[in-house]
C-alpha positions as CSV (number, residue, x, y, z in Angstrom):
1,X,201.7,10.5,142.7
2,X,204.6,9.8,145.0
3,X,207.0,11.7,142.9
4,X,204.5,14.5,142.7
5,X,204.4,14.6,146.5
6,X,208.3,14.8,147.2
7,X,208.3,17.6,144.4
8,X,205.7,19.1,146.8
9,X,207.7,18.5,149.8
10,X,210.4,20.1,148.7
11,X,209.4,23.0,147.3
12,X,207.8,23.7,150.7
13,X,211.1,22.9,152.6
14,X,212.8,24.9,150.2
15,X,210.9,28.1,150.7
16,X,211.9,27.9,154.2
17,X,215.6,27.7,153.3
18,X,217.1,30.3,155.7
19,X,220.5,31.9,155.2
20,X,222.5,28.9,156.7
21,X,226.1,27.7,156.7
22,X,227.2,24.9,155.5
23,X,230.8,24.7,156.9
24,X,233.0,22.7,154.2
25,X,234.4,19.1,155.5
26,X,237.9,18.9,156.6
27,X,240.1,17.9,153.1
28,X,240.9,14.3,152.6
29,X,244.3,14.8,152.8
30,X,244.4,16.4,156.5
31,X,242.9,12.7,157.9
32,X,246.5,11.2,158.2
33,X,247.9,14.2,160.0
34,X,245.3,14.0,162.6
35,X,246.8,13.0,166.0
36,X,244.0,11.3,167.7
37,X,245.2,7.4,168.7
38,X,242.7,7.0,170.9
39,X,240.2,5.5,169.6
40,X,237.1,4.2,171.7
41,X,233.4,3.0,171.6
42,X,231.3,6.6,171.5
43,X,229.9,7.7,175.0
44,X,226.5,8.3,174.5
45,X,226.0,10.8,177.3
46,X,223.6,13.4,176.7
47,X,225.2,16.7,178.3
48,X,222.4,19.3,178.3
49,X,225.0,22.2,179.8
50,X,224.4,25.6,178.5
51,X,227.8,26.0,177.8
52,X,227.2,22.8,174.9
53,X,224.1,24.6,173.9
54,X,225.8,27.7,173.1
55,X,228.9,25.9,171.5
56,X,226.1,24.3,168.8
57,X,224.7,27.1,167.8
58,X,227.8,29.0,167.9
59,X,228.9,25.8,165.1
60,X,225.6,25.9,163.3
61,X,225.8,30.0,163.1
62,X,229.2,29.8,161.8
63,X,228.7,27.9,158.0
64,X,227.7,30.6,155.4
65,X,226.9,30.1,152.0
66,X,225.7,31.8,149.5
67,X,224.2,29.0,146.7
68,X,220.4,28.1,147.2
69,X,218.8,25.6,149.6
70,X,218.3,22.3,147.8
71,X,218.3,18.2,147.9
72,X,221.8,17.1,147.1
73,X,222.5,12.8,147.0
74,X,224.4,11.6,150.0
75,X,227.4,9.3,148.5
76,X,228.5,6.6,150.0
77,X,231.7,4.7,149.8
78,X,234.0,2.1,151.3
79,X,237.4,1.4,152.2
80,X,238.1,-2.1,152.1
81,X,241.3,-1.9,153.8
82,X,240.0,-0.1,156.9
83,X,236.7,-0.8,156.7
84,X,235.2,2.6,156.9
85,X,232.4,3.9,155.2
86,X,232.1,7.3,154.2
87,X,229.4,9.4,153.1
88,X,229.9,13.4,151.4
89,X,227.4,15.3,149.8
90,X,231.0,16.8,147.5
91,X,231.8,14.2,145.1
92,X,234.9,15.6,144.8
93,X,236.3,14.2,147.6
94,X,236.4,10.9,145.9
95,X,236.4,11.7,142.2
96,X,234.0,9.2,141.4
97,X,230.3,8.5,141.9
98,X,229.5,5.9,139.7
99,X,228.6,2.5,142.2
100,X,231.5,0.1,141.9
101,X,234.1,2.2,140.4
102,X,237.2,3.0,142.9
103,X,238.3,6.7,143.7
104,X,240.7,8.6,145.5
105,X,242.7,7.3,148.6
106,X,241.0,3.7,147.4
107,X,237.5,4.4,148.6
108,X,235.2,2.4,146.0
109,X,231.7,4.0,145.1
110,X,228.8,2.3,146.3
111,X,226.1,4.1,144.7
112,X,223.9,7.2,147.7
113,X,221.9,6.6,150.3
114,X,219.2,9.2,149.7
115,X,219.3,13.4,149.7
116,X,219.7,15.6,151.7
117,X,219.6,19.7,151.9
118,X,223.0,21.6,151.2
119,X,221.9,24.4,153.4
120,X,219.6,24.9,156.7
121,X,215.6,24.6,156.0
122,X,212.5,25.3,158.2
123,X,212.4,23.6,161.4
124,X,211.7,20.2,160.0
125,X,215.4,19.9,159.5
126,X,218.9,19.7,161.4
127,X,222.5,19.3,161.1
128,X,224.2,16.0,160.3
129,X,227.5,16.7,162.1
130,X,230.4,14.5,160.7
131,X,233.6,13.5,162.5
132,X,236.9,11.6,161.6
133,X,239.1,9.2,163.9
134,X,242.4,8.3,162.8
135,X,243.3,5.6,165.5
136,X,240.5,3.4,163.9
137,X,240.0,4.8,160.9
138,X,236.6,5.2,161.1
139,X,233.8,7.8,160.0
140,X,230.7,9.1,162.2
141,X,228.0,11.1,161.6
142,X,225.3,12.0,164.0
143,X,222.3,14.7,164.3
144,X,223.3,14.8,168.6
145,X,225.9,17.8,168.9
146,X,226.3,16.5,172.2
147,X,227.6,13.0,171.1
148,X,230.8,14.2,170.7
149,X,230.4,18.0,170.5
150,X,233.6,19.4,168.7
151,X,235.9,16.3,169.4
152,X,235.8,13.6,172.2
153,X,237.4,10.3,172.4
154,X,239.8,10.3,169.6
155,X,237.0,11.8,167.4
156,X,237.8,15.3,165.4
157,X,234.9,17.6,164.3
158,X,235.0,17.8,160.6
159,X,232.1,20.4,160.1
160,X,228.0,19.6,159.1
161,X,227.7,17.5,156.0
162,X,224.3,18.5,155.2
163,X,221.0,19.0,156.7
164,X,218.5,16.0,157.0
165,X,214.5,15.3,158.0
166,X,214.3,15.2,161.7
167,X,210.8,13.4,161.5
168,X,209.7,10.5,159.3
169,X,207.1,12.0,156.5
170,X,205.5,8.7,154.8
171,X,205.9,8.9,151.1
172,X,208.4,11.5,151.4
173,X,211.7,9.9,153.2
174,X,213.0,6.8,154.7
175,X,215.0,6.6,157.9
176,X,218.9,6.4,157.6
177,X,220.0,3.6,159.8
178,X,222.4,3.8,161.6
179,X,224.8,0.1,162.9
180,X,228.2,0.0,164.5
181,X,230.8,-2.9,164.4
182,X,233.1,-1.8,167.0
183,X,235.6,-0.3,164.7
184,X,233.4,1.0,162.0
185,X,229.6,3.0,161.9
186,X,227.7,1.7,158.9
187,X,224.3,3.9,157.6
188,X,221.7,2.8,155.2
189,X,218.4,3.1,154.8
190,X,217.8,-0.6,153.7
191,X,217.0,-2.5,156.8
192,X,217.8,-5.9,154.6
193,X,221.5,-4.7,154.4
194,X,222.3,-5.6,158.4
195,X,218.9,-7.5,159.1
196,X,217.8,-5.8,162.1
197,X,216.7,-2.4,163.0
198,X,216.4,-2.7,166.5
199,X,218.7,-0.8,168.5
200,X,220.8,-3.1,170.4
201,X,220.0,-5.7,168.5
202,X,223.3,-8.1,166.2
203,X,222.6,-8.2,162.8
204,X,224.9,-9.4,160.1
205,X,228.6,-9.1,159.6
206,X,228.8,-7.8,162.8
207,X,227.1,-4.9,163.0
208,X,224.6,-3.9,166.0
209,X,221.6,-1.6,165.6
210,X,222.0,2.1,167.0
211,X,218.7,3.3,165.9
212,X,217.7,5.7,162.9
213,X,220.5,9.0,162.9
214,X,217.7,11.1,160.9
215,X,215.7,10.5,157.6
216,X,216.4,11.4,153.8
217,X,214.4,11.8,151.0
């Protein structure tokens, strides 16, 4: 019955699919070169200027493609040496996407954390912006434009990953988690993983709750 239900789901999310743009990632090999050695703690200002408001949809306007609107997996992998984790809906980035087995620029698999769309549905979805630092060698991803809008803070804009539930639909996604450790941003949608999913709130290996970023299927 479940399964039947997130068939349901998103055939009716697909339908919607409008003519969207999903603006490819920044290569792999461009995340050395970057010259951003500033790294700091993300301000969480919310700047509702109309000047920001135009600049997202501007960003969100810009990312054409032409291949239907579907659910793709979200990968996830780490870097053990830097501690980031990253997360691509284009396994190619990596090379590998079987959990365990290590890929390019010694990010290991660890398996996905749910789907998401490749291209802009309905209204039940929005943009899961990504961004790159290279002081700390860190990932970030975050449904808030204004978070960072096209770089802040030693972060650079690497384009929108994907489009992902802006509401919780029971028996049809989960939330995606989202923890930082002060030099690394950790998502999941296993609560167990840090052990607390109250913003604010220490959990383990140093990680403290930032709330849910959006919710996959």
């Amino acid at each position: 019955m479940k399964a039947t239900l997130v068939f349901l789901a998103a055939v009716l999310v697909t339908i919607q699919c409008l003519p969207s743009n999903v603006q490819e990632s920044n290569s792999f090999e461009e995340w050395d070169t970057i010259d951003d050695s500033n790294g700091q703690e993300l301000s969480v200002e919310e700047k509702k200027t109309d000047d920001v408001d135009m600049l997202l949809e501007n960003t969100i306007l810009s990312d054409v493609k032409t291949e239907g609107c579907s659910l793709v997996p979200l990968y996830r992998y780490h870097l053990s040496s830097g501690n980031d984790h990253f997360y691509t809906t284009n396994p190619h980035e990596i090379g590998t996407t079987r959990p365990g087995t290590l890929g390019r620029y010694g990010y290991r698999s660890q398996g996905t954390v749910g789907k998401i769309y490749n291209r802009r549905a309905g209204p039940d979805v929005v943009p899961l912006f990504r961004y790159w630092n290279s002081g700390i060698k860190d990932h970030f991803y975050t449904t808030n434009f204004n978070e960072l809008a096209c770089g802040a803070h030693g972060w650079k804009y690497e384009g929108i990953q994907g489009y992902c539930f802006k509401d919780y639909l029971p028996g049809i996604n989960h939330p995606l988690y989202r923890y930082w450790s002060g030099n690394d941003h950790f998502y999941t949608t296993n609560p167990h993983e840090i052990g607390t999913t109250t913003p604010g709130a220490k959990g383990k290996h140093g990680y403290t709750s930032e709330g849910i970023t959006c919710y996959v299927a």
